[in-house]
VOPAGU-2260 file (C-alpha; in pm, 1 decimal, decimal comma):
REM VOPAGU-2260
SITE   aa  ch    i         X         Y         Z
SITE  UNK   A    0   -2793,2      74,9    2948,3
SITE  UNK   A    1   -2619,2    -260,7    2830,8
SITE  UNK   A    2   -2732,0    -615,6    2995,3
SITE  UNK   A    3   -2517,1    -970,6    3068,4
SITE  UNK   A    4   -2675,5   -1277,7    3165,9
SITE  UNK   A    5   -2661,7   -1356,6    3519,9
SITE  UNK   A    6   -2611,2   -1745,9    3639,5
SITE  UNK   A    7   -2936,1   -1830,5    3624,0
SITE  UNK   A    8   -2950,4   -1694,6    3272,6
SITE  UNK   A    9   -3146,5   -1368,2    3351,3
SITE  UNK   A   10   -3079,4   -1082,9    3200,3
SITE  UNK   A   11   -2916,4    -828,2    3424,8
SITE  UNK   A   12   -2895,5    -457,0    3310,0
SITE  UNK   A   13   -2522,5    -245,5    3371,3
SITE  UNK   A   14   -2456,6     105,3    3303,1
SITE  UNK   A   15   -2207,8      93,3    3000,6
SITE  UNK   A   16   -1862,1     171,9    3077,4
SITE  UNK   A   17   -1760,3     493,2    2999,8
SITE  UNK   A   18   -1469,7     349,5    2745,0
SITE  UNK   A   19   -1752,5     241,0    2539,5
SITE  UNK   A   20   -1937,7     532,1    2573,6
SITE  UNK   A   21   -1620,1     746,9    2446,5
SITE  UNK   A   22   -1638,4     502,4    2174,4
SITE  UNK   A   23   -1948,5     512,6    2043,1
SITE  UNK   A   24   -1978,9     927,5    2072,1
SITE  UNK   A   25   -1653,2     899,7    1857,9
SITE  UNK   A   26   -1791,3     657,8    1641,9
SITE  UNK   A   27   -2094,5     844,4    1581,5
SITE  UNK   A   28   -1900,9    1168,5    1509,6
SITE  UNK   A   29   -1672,2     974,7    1270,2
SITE  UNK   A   30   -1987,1     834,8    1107,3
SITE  UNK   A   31   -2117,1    1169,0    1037,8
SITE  UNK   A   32   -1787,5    1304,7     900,8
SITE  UNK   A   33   -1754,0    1018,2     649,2
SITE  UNK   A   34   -2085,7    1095,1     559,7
SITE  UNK   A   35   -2051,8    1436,7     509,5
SITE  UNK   A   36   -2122,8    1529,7     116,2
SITE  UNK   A   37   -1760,2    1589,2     -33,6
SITE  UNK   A   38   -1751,6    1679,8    -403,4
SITE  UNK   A   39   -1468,8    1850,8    -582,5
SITE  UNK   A   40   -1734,1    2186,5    -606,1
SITE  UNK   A   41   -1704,1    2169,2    -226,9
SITE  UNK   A   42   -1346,9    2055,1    -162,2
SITE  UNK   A   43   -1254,6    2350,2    -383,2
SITE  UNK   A   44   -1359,3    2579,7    -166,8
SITE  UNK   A   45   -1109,3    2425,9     123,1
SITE  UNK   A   46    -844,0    2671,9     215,0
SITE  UNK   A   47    -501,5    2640,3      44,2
SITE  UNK   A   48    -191,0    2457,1     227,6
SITE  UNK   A   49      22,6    2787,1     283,8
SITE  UNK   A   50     389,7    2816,7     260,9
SITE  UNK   A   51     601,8    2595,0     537,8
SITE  UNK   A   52     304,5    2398,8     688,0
SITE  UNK   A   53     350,0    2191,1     907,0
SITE  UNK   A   54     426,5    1791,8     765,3
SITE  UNK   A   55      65,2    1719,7     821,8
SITE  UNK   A   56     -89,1    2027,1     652,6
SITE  UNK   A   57     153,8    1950,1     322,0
SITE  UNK   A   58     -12,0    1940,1     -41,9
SITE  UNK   A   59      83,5    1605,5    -124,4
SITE  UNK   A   60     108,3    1588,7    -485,5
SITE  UNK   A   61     399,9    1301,8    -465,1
SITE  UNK   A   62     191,1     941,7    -479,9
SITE  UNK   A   63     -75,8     970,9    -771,3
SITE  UNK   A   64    -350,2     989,2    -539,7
SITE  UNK   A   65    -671,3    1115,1    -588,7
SITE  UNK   A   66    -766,4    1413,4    -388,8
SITE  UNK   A   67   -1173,4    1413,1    -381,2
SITE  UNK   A   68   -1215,9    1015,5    -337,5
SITE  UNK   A   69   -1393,9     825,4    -148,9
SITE  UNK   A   70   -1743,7     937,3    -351,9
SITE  UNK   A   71   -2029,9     982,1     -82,2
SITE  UNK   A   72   -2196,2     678,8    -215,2
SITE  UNK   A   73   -1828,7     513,0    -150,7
SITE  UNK   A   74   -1815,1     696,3     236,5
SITE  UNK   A   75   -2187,9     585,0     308,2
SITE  UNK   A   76   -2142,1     206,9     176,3
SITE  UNK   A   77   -1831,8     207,7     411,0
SITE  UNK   A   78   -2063,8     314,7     698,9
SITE  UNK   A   79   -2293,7      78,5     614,8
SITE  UNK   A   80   -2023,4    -219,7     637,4
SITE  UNK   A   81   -1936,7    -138,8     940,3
SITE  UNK   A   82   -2220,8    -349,3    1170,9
SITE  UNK   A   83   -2077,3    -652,2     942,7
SITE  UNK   A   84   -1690,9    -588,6    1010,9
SITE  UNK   A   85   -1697,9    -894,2    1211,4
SITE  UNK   A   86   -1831,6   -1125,7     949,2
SITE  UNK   A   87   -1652,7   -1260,1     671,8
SITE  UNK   A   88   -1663,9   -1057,3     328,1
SITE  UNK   A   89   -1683,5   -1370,7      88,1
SITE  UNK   A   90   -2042,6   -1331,0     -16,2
SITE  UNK   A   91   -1934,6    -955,1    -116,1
SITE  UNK   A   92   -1652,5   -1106,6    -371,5
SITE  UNK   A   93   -1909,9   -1217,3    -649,7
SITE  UNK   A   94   -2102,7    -874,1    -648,3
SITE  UNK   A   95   -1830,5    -677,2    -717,6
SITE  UNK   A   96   -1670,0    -914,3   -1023,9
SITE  UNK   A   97   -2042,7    -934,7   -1196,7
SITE  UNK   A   98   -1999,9    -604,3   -1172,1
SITE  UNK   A   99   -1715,8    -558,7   -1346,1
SITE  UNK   A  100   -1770,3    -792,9   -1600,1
SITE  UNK   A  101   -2102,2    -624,7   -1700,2
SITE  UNK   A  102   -1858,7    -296,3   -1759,4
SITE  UNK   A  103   -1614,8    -477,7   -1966,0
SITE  UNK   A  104   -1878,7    -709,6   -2154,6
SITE  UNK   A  105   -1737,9   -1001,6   -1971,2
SITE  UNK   A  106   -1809,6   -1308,2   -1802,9
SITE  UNK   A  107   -1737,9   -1311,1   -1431,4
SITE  UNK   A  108   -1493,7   -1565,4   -1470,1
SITE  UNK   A  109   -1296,1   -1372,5   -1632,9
SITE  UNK   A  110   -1263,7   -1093,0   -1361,7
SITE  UNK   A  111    -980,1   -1131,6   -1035,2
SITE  UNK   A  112   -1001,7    -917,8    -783,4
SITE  UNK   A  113    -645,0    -840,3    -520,5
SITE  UNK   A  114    -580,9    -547,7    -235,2
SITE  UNK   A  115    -481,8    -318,8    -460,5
SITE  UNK   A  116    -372,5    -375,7    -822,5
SITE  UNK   A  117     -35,1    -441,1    -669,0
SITE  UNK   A  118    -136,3    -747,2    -537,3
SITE  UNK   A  119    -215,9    -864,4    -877,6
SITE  UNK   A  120     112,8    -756,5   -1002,1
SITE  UNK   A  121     297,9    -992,4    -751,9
SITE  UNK   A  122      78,9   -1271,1    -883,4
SITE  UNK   A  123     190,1   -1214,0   -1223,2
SITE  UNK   A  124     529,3   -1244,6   -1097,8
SITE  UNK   A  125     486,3   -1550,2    -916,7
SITE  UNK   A  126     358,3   -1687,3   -1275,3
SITE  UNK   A  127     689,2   -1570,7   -1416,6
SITE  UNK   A  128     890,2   -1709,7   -1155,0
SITE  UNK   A  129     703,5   -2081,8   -1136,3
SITE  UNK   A  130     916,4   -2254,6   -1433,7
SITE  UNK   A  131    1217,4   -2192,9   -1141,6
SITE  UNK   A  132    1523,4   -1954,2   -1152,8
SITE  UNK   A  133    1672,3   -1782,8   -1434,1
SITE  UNK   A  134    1277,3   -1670,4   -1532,9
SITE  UNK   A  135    1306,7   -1295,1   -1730,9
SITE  UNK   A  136    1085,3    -996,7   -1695,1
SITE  UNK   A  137    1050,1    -726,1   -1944,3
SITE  UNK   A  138     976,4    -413,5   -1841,7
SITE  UNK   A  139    1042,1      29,7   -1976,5
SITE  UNK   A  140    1272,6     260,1   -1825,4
SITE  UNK   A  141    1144,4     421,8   -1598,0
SITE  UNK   A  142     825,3     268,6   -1513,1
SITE  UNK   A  143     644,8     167,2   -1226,4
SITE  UNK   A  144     890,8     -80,5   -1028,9
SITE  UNK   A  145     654,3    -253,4    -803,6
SITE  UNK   A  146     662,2    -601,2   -1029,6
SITE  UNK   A  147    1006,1    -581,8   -1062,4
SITE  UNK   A  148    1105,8    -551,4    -743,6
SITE  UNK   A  149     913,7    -801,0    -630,9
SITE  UNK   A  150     972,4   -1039,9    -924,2
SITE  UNK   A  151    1366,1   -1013,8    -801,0
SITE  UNK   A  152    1258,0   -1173,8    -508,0
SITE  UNK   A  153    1189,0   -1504,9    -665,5
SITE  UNK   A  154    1488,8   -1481,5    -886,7
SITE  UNK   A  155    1301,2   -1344,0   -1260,0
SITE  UNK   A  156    1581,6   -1066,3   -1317,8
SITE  UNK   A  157    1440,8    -793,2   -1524,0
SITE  UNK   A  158    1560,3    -660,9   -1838,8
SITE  UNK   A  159    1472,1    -285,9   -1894,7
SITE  UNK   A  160    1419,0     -98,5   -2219,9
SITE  UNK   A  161    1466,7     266,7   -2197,0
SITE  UNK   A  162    1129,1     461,0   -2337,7
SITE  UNK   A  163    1175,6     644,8   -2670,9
SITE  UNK   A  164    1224,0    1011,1   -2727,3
SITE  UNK   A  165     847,8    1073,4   -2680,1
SITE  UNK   A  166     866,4     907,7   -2342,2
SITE  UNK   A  167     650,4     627,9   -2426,3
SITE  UNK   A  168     728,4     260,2   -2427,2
SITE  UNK   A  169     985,5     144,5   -2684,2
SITE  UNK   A  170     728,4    -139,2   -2825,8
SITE  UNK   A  171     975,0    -266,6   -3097,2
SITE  UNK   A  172    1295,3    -230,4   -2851,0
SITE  UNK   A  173    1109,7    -505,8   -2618,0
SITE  UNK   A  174    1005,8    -718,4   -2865,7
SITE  UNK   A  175    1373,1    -732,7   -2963,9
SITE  UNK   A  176    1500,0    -886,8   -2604,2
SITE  UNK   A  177    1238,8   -1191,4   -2583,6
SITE  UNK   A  178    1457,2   -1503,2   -2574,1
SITE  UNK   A  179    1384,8   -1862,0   -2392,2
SITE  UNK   A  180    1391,6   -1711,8   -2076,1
SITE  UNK   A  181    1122,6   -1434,2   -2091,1
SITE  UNK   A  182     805,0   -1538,1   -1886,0
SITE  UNK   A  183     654,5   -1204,2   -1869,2
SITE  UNK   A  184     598,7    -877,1   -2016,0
SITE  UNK   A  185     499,7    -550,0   -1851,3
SITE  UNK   A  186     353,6    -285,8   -2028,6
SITE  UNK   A  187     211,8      13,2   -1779,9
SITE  UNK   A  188     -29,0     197,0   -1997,9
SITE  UNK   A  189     -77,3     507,8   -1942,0
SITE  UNK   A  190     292,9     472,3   -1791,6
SITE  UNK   A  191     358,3     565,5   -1490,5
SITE  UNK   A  192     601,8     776,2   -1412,8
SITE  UNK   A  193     587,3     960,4   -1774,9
SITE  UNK   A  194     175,4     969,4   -1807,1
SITE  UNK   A  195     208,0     890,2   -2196,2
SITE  UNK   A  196      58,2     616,1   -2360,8
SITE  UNK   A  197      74,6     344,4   -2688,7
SITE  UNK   A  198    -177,8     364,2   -2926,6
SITE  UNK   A  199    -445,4      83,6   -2887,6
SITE  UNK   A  200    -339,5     -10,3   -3199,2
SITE  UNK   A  201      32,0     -37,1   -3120,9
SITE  UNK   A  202       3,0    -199,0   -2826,1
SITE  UNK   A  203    -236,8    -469,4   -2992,3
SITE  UNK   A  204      19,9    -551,3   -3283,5
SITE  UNK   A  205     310,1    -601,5   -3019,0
SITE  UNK   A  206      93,9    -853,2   -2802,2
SITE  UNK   A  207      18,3   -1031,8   -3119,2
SITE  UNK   A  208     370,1   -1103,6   -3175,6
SITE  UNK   A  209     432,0   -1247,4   -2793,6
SITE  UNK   A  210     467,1   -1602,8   -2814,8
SITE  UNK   A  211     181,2   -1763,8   -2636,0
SITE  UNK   A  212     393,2   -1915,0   -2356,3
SITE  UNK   A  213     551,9   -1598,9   -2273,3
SITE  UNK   A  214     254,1   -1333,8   -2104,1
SITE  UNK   A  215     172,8   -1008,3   -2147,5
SITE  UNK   A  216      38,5    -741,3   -1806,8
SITE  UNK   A  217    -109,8    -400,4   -1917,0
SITE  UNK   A  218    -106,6    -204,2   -1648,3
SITE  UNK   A  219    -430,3       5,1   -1689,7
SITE  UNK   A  220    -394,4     198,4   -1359,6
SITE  UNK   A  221    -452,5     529,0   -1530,2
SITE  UNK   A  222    -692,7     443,7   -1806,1
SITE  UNK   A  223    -990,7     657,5   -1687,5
SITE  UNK   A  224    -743,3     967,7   -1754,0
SITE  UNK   A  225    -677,5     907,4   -2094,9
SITE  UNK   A  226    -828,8    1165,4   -2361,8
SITE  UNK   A  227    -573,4    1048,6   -2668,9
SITE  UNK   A  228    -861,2     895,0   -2917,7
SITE  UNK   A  229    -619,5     662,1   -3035,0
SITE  UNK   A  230    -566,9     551,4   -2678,2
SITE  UNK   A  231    -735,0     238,2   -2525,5
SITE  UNK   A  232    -786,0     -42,4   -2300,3
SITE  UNK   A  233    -711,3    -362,2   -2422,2
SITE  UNK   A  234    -921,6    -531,0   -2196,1
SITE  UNK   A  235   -1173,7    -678,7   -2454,6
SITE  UNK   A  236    -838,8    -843,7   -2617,2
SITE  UNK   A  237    -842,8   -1107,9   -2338,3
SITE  UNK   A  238   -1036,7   -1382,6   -2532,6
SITE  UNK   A  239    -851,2   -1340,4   -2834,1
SITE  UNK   A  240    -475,4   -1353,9   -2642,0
SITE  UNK   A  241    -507,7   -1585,5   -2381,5
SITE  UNK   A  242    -205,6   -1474,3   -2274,2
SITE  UNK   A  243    -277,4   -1133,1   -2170,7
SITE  UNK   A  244    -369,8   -1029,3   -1830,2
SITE  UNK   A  245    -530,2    -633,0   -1821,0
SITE  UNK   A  246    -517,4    -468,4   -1435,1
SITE  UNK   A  247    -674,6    -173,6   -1330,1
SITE  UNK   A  248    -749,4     -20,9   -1006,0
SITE  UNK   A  249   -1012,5     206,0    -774,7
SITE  UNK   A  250    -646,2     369,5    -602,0
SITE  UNK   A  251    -715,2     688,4    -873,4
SITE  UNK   A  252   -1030,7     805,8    -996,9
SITE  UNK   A  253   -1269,8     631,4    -722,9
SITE  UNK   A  254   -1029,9     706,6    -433,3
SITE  UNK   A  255   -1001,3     450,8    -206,2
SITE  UNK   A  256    -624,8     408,7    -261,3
SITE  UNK   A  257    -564,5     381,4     111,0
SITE  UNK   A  258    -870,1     128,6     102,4
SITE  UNK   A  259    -654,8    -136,5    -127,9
SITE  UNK   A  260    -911,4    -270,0    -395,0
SITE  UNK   A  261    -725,6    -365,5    -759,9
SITE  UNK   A  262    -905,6    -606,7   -1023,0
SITE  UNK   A  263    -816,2    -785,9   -1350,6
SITE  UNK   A  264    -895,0    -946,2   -1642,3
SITE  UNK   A  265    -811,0   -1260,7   -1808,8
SITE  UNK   A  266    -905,1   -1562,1   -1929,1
SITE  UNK   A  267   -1074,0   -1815,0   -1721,1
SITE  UNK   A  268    -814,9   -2024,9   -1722,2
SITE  UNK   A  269    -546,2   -1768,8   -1646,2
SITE  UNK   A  270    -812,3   -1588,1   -1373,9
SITE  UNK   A  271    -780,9   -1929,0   -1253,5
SITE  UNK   A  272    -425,8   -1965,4   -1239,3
SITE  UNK   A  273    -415,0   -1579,3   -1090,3
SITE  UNK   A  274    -700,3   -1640,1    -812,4
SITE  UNK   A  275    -473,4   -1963,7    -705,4
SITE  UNK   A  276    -178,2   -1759,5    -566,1
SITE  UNK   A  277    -400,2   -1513,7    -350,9
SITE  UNK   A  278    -312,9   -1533,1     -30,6
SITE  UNK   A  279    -612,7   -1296,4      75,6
SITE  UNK   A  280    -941,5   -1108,4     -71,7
SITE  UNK   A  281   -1026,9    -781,2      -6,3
SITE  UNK   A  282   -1207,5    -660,8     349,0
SITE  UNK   A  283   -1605,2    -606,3     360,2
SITE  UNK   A  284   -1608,8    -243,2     360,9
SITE  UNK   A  285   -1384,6    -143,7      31,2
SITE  UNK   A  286   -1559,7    -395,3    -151,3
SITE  UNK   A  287   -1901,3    -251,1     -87,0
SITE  UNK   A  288   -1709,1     103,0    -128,7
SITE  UNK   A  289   -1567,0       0,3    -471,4
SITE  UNK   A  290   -1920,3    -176,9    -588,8
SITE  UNK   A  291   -2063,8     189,6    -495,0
SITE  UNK   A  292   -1811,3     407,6    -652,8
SITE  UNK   A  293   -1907,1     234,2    -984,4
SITE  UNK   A  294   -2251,0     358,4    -980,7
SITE  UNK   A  295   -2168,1     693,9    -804,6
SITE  UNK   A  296   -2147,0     859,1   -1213,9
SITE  UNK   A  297   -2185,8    1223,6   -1110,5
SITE  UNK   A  298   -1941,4    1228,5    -871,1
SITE  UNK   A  299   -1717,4    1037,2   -1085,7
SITE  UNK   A  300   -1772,4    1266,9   -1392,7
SITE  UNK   A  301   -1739,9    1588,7   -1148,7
SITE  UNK   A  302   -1365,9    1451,2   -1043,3
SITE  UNK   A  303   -1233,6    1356,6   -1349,7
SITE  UNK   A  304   -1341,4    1712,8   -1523,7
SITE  UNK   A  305   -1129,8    1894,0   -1208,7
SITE  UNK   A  306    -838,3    1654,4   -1199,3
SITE  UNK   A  307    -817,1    1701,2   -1636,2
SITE  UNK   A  308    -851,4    2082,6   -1613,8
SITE  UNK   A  309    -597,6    2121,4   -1365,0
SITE  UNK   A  310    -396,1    1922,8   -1582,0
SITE  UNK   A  311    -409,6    2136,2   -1823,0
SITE  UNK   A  312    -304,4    2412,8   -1633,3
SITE  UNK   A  313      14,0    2274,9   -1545,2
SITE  UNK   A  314      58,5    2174,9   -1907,0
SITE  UNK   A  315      17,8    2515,2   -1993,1
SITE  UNK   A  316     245,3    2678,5   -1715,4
SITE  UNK   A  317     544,5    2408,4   -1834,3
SITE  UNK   A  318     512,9    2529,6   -2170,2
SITE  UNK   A  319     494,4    2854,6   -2130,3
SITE  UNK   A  320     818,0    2866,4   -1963,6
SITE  UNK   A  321    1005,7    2661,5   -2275,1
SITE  UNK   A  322    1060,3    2357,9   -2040,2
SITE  UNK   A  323    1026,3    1937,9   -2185,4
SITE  UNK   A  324     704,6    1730,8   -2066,3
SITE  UNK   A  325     513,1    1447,6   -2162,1
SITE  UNK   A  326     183,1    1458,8   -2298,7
SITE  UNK   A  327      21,3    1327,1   -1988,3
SITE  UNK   A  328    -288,9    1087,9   -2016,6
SITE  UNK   A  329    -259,4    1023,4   -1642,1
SITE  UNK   A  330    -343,0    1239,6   -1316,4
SITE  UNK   A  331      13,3    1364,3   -1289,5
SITE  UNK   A  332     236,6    1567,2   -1563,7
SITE  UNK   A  333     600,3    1503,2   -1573,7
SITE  UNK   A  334     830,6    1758,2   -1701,9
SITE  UNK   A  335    1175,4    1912,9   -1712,1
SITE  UNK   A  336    1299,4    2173,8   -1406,6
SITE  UNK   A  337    1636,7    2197,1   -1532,2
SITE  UNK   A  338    1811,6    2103,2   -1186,0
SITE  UNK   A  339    1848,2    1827,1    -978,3
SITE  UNK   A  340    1511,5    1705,5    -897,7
SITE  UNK   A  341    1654,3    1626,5    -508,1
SITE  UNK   A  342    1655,4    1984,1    -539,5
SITE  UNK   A  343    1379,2    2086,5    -689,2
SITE  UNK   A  344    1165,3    1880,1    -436,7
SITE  UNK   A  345    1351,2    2008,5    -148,7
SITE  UNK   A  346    1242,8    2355,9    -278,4
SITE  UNK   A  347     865,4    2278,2    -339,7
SITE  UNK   A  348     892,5    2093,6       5,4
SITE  UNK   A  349     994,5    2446,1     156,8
SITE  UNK   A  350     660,1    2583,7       6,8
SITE  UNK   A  351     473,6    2306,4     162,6
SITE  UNK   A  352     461,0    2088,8    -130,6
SITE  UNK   A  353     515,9    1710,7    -176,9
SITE  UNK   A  354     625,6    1635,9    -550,8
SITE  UNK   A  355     749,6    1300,5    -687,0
SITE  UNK   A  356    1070,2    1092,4    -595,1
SITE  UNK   A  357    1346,3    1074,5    -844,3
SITE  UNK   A  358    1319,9     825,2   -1144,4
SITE  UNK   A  359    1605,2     648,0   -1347,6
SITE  UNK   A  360    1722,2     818,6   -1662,4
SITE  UNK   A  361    1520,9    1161,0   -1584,4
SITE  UNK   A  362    1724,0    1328,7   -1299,2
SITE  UNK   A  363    1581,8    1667,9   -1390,8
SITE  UNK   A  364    1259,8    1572,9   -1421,1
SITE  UNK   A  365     933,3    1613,5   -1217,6
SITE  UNK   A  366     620,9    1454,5   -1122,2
SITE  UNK   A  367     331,0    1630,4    -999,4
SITE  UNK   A  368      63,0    1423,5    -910,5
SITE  UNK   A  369    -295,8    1664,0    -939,1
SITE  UNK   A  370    -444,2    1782,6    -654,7
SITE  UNK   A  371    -761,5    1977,3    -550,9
SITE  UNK   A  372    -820,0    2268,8    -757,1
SITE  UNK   A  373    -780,7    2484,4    -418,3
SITE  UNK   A  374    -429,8    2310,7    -380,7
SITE  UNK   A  375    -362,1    2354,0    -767,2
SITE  UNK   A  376    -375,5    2752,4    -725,3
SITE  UNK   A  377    -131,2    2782,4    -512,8
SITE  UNK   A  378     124,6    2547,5    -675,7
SITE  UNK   A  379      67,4    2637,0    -986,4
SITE  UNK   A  380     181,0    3024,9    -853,0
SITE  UNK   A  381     498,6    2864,7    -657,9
SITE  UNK   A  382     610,9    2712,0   -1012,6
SITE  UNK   A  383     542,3    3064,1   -1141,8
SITE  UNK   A  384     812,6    3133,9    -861,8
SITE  UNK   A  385    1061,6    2872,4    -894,9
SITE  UNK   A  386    1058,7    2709,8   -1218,0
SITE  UNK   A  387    1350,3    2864,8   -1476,6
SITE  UNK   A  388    1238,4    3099,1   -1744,3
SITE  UNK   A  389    1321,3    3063,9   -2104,8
């Protein structure tokens, strides 16, 4: 039973209509589903995506994502949020930054938060583009084209610098095209879409040679995949370059890519600068998911073990059939097929498989984001199938 006031002010009691009461059965049911313990040991066990599914039923290994996200600690903070979806999420903003800057060794003030890491991306653009046209961007070929193209809107043209012969980002090549128009450089670490990385120390020596004026975006997206020990964030660098900006997100190992929840760091002063051209914050619920996912450790641990040894298999497949690939330090390996990747994709997309768009410079090249170990099986045996033999 629901009630209304009458005239007077009573209270009058109504049978609920039965839109609502569709609702909140659905609701209910949806609650318990998003509730429902999910942890790679269990989503392993989910059938595989057989051979010409339909579109809906595809193994979508194209977009980086993270198969096993949310964490149930994620799902149930979502749940938790939603009594509150009609109230503003400001008081949730501080929570999630302290908690952040405790991880990093921070102060709060150093932490921005944006809906999704791209967000922050097309902040640092709007940086670059502020001194008016004729702004430059610097930026590897390929990497992940989001700043870019968004930088082009506000007339900062972008100069690219192909990546070296091991795939990584030509440090010494970009140093090379700074002039009095560079505003910005972009350095995606692990890059994206060739999963390699600079060495901490590398990447430290080139930022120290960027003129203050000019700054510097490491694009940390894929740091919690890295395994190179000479790898690293540069995130504790931030005090000692104030012109370096670090950005990471919870798209990849926590899962809530769909949820939008990036963060940075920087110095207060920049943070400042950064936080003035939001033009949003992110909603209630993914910032109670993403302060939730940083506690949820086991779960956490439990993915990034999966996503790593299915990495590994691919690895192995790739070079056991004599074919190019990075060394990946991300989710995703990228390697050679020795055709036309339009091709190649339509091929895997017969087998009802999703793999990664084309990508300049590496026409006949792959990437194959990780999925569930379940979904791993049977791609790995299509590549068995279709990739050429030495």
């Amino acid at each position: 039973m629901s009630s209304k006031n009458g005239q007077d002010g009573s209270s009058l009691q109504t049978e609920p209509p039965l839109s609502f009461a569709i609702s909140r059965r659905h609701a209910l049911l949806g609650a318990a589903a998003l509730l429902a313990p999910l942890s790679p040991s269990a989503l392993l066990a989910t059938p595989t995506t057989t051979p010409n599914a339909a579109a809906s039923s595809l193994i979508r290994l194209d977009s980086n994502e993270n198969p096993y996200g949310p964490s149930p600690k994620a799902r149930a903070a979502i749940v938790a949020s939603i009594p509150e979806g009609c109230r503003y999420a400001d008081a949730d903003i501080a929570p999630l930054e302290s908690a952040l800057a405790r991880q990093e060794h921070l102060d709060p003030a150093h932490v921005v938060l944006g809906s999704g890491s791209s967000e922050l991306l097309h902040i640092a653009a709007l940086l670059a583009a502020e001194g008016g046209a004729g702004g430059e961007l610097i930026a590897a070929d390929p990497t992940f084209e989001d700043i870019e193209e968004f930088a082009a809107k506000f007339g900062v043209h972008t100069r690219l610098v192909p990546v070296n012969k091991a795939h990584q980002h030509d440090l010494p090549a970009m140093g090379q095209l700074i002039n009095a128009q560079t505003r910005l450089i972009y350095v995606c670490n692990p890059n994206n879409p060739t999963a390699t990385v600079v060495s901490r120390t590398a990447l430290e020596a080139f930022i120290k040679t960027v003129p203050s004026h000019i700054l510097v975006l490491v694009d940390e997206a894929y740091i919690d995949f890295v395994t190179d020990p000479a790898a690293g964030s540069v995130a504790k660098l931030i005090d000692t370059y104030p012109n370096l900006i670090v950005i990471r997100t919870f798209s990849k190992l926590h899962g809530l890519a769909g949820l939008r929840i990036g963060y940075g760091f920087a110095t207060p002063a920049l943070a400042a600068r950064l936080r003035a051209k939001q033009l949003a914050f992110p909603n209630i619920a993914v910032l109670r998911a993403a302060l939730a996912s940083l506690s949820d450790d086991t779960f956490l641990r439990s993915t990034l073990q999966s996503i790593l040894a299915d990495r590994s298999r691919v690895e192995a497949l790739v070079d056991a059939r004599g074919l190019a690939r990075a060394p990946s330090q991300g989710n995703f390996v990228f390697f050679e097929v020795r055709q036309p990747i339009t091709a190649f994709r339509k091929t895997m997309l017969e087998h009802g498989i999703r793999v990664g768009r084309p990508f300049n410079r590496y026409d006949d090249w792959c990437r194959l984001t990780i999925g569930t170990t379940a979904e791993m099986d049977h791609t790995i045996a299509v590549l068995a199938d279709v990739l050429p033999k030495a």
